[in-house]
C-alpha positions as CSV (number, residue, x, y, z in Angstrom):
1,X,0.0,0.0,0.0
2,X,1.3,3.4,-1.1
3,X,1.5,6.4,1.4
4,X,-0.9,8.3,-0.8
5,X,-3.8,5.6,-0.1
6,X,-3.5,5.7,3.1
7,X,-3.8,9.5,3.1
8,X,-6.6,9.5,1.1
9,X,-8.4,7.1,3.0
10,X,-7.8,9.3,6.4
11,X,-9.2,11.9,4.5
12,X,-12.4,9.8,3.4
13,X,-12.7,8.6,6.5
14,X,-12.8,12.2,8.2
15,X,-15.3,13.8,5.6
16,X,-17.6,10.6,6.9
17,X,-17.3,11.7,10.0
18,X,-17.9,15.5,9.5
19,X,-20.8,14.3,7.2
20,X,-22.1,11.8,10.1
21,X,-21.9,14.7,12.7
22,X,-23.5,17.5,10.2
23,X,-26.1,15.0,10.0
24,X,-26.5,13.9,13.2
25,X,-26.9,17.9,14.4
26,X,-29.6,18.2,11.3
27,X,-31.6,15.2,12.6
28,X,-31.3,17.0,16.1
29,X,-32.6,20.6,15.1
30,X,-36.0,19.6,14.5
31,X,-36.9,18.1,18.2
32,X,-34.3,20.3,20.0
33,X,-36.7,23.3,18.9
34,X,-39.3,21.8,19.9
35,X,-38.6,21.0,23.1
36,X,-37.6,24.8,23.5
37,X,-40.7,26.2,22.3
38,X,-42.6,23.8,24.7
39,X,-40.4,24.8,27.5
40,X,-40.9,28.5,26.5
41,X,-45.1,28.0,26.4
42,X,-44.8,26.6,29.9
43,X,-42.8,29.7,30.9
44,X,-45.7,32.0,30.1
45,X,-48.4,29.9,31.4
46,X,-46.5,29.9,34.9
47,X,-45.7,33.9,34.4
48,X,-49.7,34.4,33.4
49,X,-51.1,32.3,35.8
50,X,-48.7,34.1,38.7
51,X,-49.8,37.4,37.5
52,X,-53.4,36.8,37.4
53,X,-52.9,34.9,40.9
54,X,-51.5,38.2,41.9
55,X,-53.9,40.3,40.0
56,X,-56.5,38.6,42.5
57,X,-54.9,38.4,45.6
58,X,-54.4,42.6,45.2
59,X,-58.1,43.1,44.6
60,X,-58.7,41.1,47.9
61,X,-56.1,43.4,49.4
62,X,-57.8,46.5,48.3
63,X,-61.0,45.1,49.6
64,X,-59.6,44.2,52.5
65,X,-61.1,40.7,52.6
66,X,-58.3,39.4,54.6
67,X,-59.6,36.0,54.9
68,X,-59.5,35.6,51.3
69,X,-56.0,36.9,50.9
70,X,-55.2,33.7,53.2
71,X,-56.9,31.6,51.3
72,X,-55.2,32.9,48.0
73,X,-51.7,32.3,49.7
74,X,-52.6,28.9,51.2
75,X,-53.5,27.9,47.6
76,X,-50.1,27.7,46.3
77,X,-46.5,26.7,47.0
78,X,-44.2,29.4,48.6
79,X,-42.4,30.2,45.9
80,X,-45.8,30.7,43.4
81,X,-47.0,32.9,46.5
82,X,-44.2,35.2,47.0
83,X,-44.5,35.9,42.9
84,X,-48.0,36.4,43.3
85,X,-47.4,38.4,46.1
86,X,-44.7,40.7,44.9
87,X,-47.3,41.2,41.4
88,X,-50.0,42.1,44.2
89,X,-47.4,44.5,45.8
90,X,-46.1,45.8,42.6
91,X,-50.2,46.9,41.9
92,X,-50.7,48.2,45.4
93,X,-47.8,50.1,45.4
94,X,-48.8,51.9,42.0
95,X,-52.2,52.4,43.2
96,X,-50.2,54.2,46.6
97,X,-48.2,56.6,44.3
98,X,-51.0,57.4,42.1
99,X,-53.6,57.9,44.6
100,X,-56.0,60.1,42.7
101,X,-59.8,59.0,42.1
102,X,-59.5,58.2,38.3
103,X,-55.7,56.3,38.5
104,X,-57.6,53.8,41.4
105,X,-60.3,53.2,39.4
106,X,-57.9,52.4,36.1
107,X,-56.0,50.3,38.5
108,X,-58.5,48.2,39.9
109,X,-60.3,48.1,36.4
110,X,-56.5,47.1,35.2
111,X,-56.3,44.5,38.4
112,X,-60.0,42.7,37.3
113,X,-58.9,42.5,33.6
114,X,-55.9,40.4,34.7
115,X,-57.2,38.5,36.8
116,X,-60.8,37.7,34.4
117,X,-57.8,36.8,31.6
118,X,-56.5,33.2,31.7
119,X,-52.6,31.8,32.5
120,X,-52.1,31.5,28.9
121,X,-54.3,34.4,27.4
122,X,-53.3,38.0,27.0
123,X,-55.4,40.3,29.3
124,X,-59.4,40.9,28.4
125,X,-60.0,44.3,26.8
């Protein structure tokens, strides 16, 4: 065997392996994106679903129906009610900045859109 076949046949045998791996990565693409775009669908479902938690627990607040702001918090995990409670804070503390008659009423009409929209719908007009 000459030197040049063996060269060549390193070099065949590398191009099958690039080829292999280009089309391994190909074969990839297709359920690599979809796993991301499921993972990024259950991202906003958890982010609506938080804000619209928090959306009711501020209107509880701002009726001062204590016992329901209990139940709200008892509902969830600790770490979905300290989300929903920082949105409900977030609210409450715009609605304390703004306090004039028409921004309350904006506010709270803002606060009952969120929380009549659903976890993965944007918020009712």
């Amino acid at each position: 065997m000459r030197i040049d076949d063996v060269v060549q046949q390193q070099i065949d045998a590398a191009e099958a392996k690039r080829r292999a791996q280009r089309d391994r990565r190909a074969a990839m693409k297709v359920p690599r994106a979809a796993g991301v775009q499921a993972r990024h669908r259950a991202k906003l479902a958890r982010i609506g679903s938080v804000e619209q938690h928090g959306a009711t627990l501020a209107l509880a607040s701002l009726d001062r129906d204590h016992e329901t702001v209990a139940r709200l918090l008892d509902l969830v995990d600790e770490q979905a009610a300290r989300q929903a409670a920082a949105v409900a804070l977030g609210a409450l503390a715009e609605l304390a900045l703004n306090a004039r008659p028409g921004s309350i009423t904006r506010i709270r009409d803002a606060l009952t859109r969120l929380q009549a929209s659903g976890p993965d719908l944007p918020p009712a007009a």
